[in-house]
N, C-alpha and C positions, 0 to 999 in steps of 0.2 A: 302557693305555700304560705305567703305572708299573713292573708287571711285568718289562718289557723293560730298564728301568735297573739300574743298579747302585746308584745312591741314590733316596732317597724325593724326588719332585716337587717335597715344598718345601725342598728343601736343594738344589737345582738352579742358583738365581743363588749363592747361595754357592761352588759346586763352582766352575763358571764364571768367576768372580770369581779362586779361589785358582789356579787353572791358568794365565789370563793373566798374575798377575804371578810365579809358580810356574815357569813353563815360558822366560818373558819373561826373566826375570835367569838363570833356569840358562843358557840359550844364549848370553846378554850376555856373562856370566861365563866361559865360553869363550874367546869371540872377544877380550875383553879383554884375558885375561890372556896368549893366544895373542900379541896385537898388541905387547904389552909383553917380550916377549919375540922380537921382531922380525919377525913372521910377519902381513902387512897384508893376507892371504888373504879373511878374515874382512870386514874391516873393507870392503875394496876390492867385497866383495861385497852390501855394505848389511845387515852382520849386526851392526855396532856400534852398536845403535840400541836404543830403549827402546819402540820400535812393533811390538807384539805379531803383526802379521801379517807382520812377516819371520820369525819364529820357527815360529810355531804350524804345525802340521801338520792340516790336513784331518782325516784320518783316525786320526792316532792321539789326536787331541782327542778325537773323536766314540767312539773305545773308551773311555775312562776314563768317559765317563757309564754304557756300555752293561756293557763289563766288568769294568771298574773298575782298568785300567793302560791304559797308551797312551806315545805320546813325540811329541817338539816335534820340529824340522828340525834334523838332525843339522848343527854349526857346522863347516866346511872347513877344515883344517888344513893347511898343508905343512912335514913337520919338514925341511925344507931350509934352511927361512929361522933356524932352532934353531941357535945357539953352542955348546949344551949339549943336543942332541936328547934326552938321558933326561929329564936335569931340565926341562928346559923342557914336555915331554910328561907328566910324571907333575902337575907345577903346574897345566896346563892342563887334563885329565882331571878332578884332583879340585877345581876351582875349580867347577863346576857343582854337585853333591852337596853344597859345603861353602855355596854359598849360598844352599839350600833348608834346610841344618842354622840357617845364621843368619835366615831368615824364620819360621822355625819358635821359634826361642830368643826371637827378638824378641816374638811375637806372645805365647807363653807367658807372657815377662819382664812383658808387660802386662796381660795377664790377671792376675797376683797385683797386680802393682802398683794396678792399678782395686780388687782385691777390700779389699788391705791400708790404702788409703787412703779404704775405707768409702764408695766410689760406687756408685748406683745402678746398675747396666749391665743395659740393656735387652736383654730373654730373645734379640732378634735379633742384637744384637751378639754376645754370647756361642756360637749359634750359628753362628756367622760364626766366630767364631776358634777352636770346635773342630774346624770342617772346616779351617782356613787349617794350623791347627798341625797336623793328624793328616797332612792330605796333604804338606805339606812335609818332615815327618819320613819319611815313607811313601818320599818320593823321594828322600833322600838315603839312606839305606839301602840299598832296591831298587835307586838307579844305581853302589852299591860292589860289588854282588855279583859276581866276575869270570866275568863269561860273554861272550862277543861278543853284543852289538853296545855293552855298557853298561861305563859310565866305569870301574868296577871290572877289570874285563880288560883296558883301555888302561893302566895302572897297573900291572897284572901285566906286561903284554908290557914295558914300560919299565924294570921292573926286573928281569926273568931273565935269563940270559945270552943273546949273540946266537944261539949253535945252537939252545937254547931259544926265542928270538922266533922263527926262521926255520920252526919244528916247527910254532908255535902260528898263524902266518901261515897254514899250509896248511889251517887247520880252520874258519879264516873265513867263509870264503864260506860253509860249512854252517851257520854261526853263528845268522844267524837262523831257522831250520830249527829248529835245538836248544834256540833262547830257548823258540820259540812252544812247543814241545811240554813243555816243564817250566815254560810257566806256564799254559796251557789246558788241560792233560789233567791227569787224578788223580795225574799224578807229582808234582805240584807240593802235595800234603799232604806231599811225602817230601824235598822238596828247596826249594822257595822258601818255602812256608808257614811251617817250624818256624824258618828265619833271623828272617825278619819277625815271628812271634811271641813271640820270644823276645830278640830286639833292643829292638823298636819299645816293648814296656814296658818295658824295663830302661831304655833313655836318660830315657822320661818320665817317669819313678818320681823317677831321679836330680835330672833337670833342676826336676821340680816341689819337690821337698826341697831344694833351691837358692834358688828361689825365694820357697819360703812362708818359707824362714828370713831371706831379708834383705829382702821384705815384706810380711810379715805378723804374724811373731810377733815380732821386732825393737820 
C-alpha cells in the first residue's frame, strides 16, 4: 500500500493532522478577510467557521497523500460587495498563502525555541513539526505561483490593467487544464519543480538563521 502514497505510512497522522488545520485557516482566511471587506458571501455560506469539513475537499485531500498536492473547497467571493475590488481582491487572494507562511514561522519559531531552551522534544513531536512546517511552506509558495486556479493568478489578474484582466479572463476556463499538466507530467521538472526548489530552501535557510540567532545562540 505504501507504494501508492506520497509519504511513508508512519508520517500519515501527521500529514492528516497538518492539512486539517493547513487547509482549515487557508480558506478561513479567505472568507474572513473577504467579510471584512464587505463581501458576507462566504460567511452566509457556512465558510467562516473553524470546522474543517466545510473546507476540506474529498478529493483534493485524498491527492496530497497519493500525489502529494491537492486543494481544499475553493472559498466564494463576490467582488461586488468590494469598495475597492482591486485592493480588497489582492488582500483576500493573498490572505490564504500568508497564513500557511504564519503556521509555518510559528511552528519553526518553536522548534528552536524548545531546542534553545534545552527541552527534551520527543522524536514524534519533532516529526510532527517537520511535516507541519514543510507542508505549510510548501503551500504558501505553491498558492503564489500565478497560474489559474491558485491565489497567485488572482493577484496578478488584480493588478494588470483591465484590457490585461479581460485577455487573462478568456484563458480560465482552460486553467485547470494547464495547472494539471505542469504539475503531473515532466513539464513540471521545468516549470513548478525549480520554483519550489529553489524558494522553499531559500525562505528556511533565512527563517531558520532568524531563529537559531534569537534562540539559541542568544
Amino acid at each position: 500500500m505504501e507504494q501508492f502514497l506520497a509519504y511513508p505510512l508512519r508520517d500519515i497522522p501527521y500529514v492528516a493532522i497538518t492539512l486539517i488545520i493547513a487547509f482549515t485557516l487557508h480558506e478561513l482566511a479567505h472568507a474572513w478577510v473577504a467579510y471584512k471587506f464587505g463581501d458576507s458571501t462566504a460567511k452566509n455560506q457556512g465558510r467562516l467557521t473553524l470546522n474543517p469539513i466545510s473546507h476540506l475537499d474529498p478529493i483534493g485531500t485524498l491527492l496530497i497523500f497519493i500525489a502529494g498536492f491537492g486543494w481544499a473547497r475553493p472559498v466564494p467571493v463576490n467582488r461586488f460587495f468590494f469598495k475597492n475590488p482591486r485592493l480588497a481582491g489582492v488582500c483576500v487572494s493573498l490572505a490564504g498563502p500568508l497564513s500557511n507562511f504564519v503556521l509555518a514561522t510559528f511552528a519553526l519559531g518553536l522548534w528552536y525555541w524548545l531546542i534553545g531552551n534545552g527541552y527534551t522534544v520527543p522524536e514524534s513531536l519533532l516529526a510532527f513539526l517537520n511535516i507541519f512546517i514543510g507542508l505549510n511552506m510548501l503551500l504558501f509558495i505553491f498558492n503564489l505561483i500565478p497560474l489559474p486556479p491558485l491565489d497567485g493568478y488572482r493577484v496578478i489578474a488584480d493588478l494588470v490593467p483591465n484590457d490585461w484582466r479581460a485577455k487573462m479572463t478568456s484563458i480560465e476556463n482552460y486553467g485547470g487544464l494547464i495547472f494539471l499538466i505542469l504539475v503531473i507530467t515532466p513539464l513540471s521538472q521545468y516549470t513548478i519543480s525549480p520554483i519550489l526548489n529553489t524558494l522553499l530552501p531559500a525562505i528556511m535557510e533565512n527563517l531558520s538563521a532568524f531563529f537559531y540567532t534569537l534562540f539559541v545562540r542568544s
